[in-house]
C-alpha positions in Angstrom: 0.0 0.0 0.0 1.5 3.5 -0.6 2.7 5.6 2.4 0.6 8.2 1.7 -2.6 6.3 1.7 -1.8 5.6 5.3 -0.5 8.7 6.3 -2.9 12.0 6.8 -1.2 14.7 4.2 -0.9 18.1 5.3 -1.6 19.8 1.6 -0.9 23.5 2.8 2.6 22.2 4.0 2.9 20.3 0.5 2.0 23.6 -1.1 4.6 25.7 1.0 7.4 23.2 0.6 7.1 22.5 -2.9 9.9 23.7 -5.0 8.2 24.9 -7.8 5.5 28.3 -7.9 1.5 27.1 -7.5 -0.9 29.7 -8.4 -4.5 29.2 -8.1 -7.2 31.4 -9.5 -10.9 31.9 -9.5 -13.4 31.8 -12.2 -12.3 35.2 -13.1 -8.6 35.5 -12.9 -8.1 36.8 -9.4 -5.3 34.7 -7.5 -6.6 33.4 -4.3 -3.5 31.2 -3.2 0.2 32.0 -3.8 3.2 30.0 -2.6 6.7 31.0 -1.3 7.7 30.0 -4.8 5.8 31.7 -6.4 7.0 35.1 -4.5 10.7 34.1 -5.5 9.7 33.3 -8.9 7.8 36.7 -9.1 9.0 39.1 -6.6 5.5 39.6 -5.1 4.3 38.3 -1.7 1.8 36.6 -1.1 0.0 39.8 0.4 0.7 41.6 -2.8 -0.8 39.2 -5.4 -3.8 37.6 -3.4 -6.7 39.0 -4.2 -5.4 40.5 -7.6 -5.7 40.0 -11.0 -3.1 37.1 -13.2 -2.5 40.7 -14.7 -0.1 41.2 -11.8 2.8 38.9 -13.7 1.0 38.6 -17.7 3.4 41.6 -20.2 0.4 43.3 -21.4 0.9 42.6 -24.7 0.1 38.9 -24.1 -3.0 40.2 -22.0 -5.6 40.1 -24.4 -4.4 36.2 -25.9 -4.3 35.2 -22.0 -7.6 36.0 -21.3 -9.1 34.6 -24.6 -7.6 31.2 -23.4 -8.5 31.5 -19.9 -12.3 32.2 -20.5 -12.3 29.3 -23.2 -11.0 26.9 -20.6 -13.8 28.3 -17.9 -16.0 28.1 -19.9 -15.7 25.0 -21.8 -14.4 23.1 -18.7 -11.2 21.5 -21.1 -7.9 22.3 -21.1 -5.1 20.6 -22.7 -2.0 22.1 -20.5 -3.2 19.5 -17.5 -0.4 17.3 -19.6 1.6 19.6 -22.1 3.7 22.3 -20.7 2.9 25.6 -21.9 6.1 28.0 -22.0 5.4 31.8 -22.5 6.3 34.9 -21.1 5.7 36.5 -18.0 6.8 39.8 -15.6 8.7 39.7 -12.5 7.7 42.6 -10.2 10.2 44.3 -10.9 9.1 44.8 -14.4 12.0 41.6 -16.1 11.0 39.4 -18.2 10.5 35.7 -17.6 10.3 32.6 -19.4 8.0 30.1 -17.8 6.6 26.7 -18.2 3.4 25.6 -16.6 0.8 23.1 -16.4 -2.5 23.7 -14.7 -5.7 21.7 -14.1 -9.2 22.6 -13.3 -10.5 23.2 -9.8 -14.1 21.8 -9.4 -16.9 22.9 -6.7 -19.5 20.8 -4.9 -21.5 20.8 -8.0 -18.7 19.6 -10.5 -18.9 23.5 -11.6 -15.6 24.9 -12.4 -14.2 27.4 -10.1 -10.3 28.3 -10.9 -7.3 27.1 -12.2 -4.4 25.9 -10.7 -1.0 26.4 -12.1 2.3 24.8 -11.6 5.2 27.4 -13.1 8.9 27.2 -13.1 11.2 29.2 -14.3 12.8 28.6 -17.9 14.3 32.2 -18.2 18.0 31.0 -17.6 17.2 28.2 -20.2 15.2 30.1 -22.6 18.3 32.9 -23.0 20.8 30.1 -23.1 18.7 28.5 -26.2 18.2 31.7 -28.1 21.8 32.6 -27.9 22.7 28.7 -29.4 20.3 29.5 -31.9 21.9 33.3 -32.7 24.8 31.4 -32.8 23.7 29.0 -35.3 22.5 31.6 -37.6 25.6 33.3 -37.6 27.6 30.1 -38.4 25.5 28.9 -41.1 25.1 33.1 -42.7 29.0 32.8 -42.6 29.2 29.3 -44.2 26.9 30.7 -47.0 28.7 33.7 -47.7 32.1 32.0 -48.3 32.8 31.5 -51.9 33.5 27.5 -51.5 30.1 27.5 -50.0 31.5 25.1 -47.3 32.9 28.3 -44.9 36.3 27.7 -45.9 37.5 31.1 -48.1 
């Protein structure tokens, strides 16, 4: 039998001990529990985001693409990032940018009805630089391989 079966779980010390940020939301967007790493992964405390819109970490230019998605999965109770990672962009408090990948599930009421998200976000920034740089790189290589008159980047 597993351990845990047997054992009572204390989820709010799972949720504080976990290494990774957990973000849950309601029905309309506003964050209603926030983890210690989610305030190093964002720079806000918990006092600062709860009660506040996702808006508080989303670049506005993604806003309006956010919000399409997040309404679609309220609404039609489906999401497909409970098992693919989703990787976009997101705003430290201090106005950085951020890489991030997350998955996130639906929270259910009583009723079955859906009532928030929950998302499970780490940090890809480091990553995410290290890969577009290799990628620059690349480019670079393979411009300077075309423009050499063997065509092989040998002059």
């Amino acid at each position: 039998m597993n351990r845990l079966a047997r054992t009572p779980l204390d989820y709010e010390q799972l949720v504080e001990a976990i290494g990774d940020a957990i973000v849950v939301s309601d029905a309309s967007g506003a964050i209603n529990l926030w983890n210690p790493a989610a305030e190093r992964l964002f720079g806000f405390t918990q006092t600062e985001a709860l009660g506040n819109s996702l808006d508080l970490i989303i670049p506005e230019r993604l806003r309006e693409r956010h919000w399409a998605g997040y309404r679609k999965t309220m609404a039609s109770g489906e999401t497909r990032y409970g098992h693919d990672v989703l990787r976009v962009h997101a705003v430290h408090k201090d106005r950085r940018a951020l890489s991030i990948a997350f998955t996130v599930g639906l929270l259910r009421g009583p009723q079955r009805e859906d009532t928030g998200i929950v998302a499970v976000i780490r940090d890809e920034t480091q990553s995410f630089t290290e890969k577009r740089n290799l990628l620059k790189r690349l480019a670079e290589c393979e411009g300077n391989m075309a423009l050499s008159p063997r065509g092989d980047g040998r002059a």
